[in-house]
C-alpha positions, 0 to 999 in steps of 0.5 A: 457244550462249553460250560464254566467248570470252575468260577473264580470266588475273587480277583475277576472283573464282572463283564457287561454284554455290551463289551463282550458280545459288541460286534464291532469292537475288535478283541484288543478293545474288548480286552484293554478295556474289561483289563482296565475297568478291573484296575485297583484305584491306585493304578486309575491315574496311569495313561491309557497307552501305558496301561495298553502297553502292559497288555502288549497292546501297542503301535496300530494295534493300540490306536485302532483299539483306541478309536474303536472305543472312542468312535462307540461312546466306550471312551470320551476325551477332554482337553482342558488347559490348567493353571501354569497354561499346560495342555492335558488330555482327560479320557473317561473309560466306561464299559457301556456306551455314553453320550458327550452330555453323559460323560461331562455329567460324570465328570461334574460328579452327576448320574448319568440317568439325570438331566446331564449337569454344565461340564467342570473342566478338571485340574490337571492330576484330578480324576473322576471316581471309579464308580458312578451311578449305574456304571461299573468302574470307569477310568480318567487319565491325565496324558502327559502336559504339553505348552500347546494342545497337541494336533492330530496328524492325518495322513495326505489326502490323494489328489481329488477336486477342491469340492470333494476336499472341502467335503472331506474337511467339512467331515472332519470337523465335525468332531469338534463340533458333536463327538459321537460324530467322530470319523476316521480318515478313510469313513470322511474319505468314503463320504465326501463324494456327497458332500461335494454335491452339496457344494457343488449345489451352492450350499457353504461349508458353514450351512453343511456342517450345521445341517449335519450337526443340527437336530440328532436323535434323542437317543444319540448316534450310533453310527457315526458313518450310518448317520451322516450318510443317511443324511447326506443322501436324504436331505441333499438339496435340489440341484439349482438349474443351470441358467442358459449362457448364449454367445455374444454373435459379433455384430457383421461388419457393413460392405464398403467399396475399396478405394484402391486402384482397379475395378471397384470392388467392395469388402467389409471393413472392421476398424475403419480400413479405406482399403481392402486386404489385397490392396494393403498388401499390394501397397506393403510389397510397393513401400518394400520395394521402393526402400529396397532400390533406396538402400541399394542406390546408396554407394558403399562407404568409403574405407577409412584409410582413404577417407583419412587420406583425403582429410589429411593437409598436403605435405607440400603445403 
């Protein structure tokens, strides 16, 4: 049986089930999170990757904690552009699972459990309080100002059809639409399949990404990947029938009698043609022959020195 032989009587931080007992979250999470949440208020304005750093939670290990946290409603970030035009990140850290519209009403200073107030972006260096509400100590760091907000590298998509890529777009953006629809590369990468036959059906990127944004659960999403894909299968619209494309049967050319030498004879003409094939190339091997014994009659030209010769006047003259 393990039991706590000896509780600390201070400095511990209290540890919600919905961290510690998450299935999802990998330790790393669990720990950079439940190390943050413990922080004293003069260490709260330190950037997420710094206070990660001191963990020894770095590279991959930092990012995939990071998005772990952000793709379960842990961790909420906002861009905001202050005074001078500088771009800055604000990320909000709770230890409980929030919607967008909860995290911006902690941001507007309201409680979570009330109707969610209109978002207040934050002045760059500003941020929320530590506790609110219901929440134990909650974070928001300013990252570092940049004169342009920062883009997201992705890595290169392997080769596939224009409609499994304008899916996997399509996927992608909803982010920026409804962050609790955040996927990672791969989860838009293992969806877009079904969201080519979408488009493969008629339906736009525009119509596809507001079917997928439009009417979330009230409770909000849980999973992301779960969530798109029931809807992408359940509501896929019905394939439009094909309709049958005949080809054009040229009409047959009417029979005509050849004017050429010979018996009569008939053929169909195409463009008009008084003669059929074998007597055009009859008459071809005739004309060919006849500019043949032309050229041949014509003499061999005179060489030059004789045909200067002969233009010369006489010496005796």
């Amino acid at each position: 049986m393990i039991r706590h032989a000896i509780a600390p009587s201070r400095r511990f931080t209290k540890a919600s089930h919905d961290v510690v007992r998450h299935p999802r979250l990998t330790s790393d999470a669990k720990i950079l999170l439940l190390y943050v949440q413990g922080l004293p208020d003069e260490q709260a304005e330190k950037p997420l990757s710094e206070l990660a750093r001191q963990l020894g939670i770095t590279g991959r290990a930092y990012q995939k904690s990071k998005e772990l946290l952000f793709v379960h409603g842990f961790l909420h970030e906002k861009r905001e552009q202050g005074v001078r035009g500088l771009w800055s990140t604000a990320q909000l850290l709770s230890n409980v699972p929030l919607t967008p519209e909860e995290a911006s009403g902690l941001r507007a200073g309201g409680d979570p459990d009330d109707e969610p107030p209109a978002a207040q972006p934050p002045m760059v260096g500003e941020s929320a309080d530590r506790t609110v509400g219901r929440q134990l100590p909650v974070d928001e760091e300013q990252e570092k100002n940049y004169p342009h907000p920062p883009s997201q590298a992705e890595p290169e998509p392997e080769p596939c059809s224009p409609e499994v890529a304008e899916g996997e777009s399509v996927l992608l953006s909803l982010r920026h639409v409804r962050r609790e629809l955040y996927l990672g590369v791969r989860e838009a990468r293992a969806l877009a399949g079904l969201a080519a036959k979408w488009l493969l059906r008629g339906i736009t990127a525009a119509q596809l990404r507001q079917v997928l944004t439009s009417e979330l659960p009230e409770g909000g999403v849980r999973s992301a990947v779960g969530f798109l894909r029931y809807r992408l299968v359940h509501k896929m619209p019905e394939e439009r029938p094909q309709a049958e494309v005949r080809a054009a049967v040229p009409p047959v050319a009417a029979l005509v009698a050849c004017a050429g030498p010979g018996d009569e004879h008939v053929f169909r003409s195409v463009e008009g043609e008084t003669h059929c094939g074998e007597c055009r190339r009859e008459q071809a091997r005739k004309e060919w022959a006849s500019r043949r014994a032309w050229a041949e009659s014509i003499p061999d030209p005179q060489p030059w020195r004789e045909r200067f010769a002969a233009a010369s006047p006489s010496p005796n003259v």
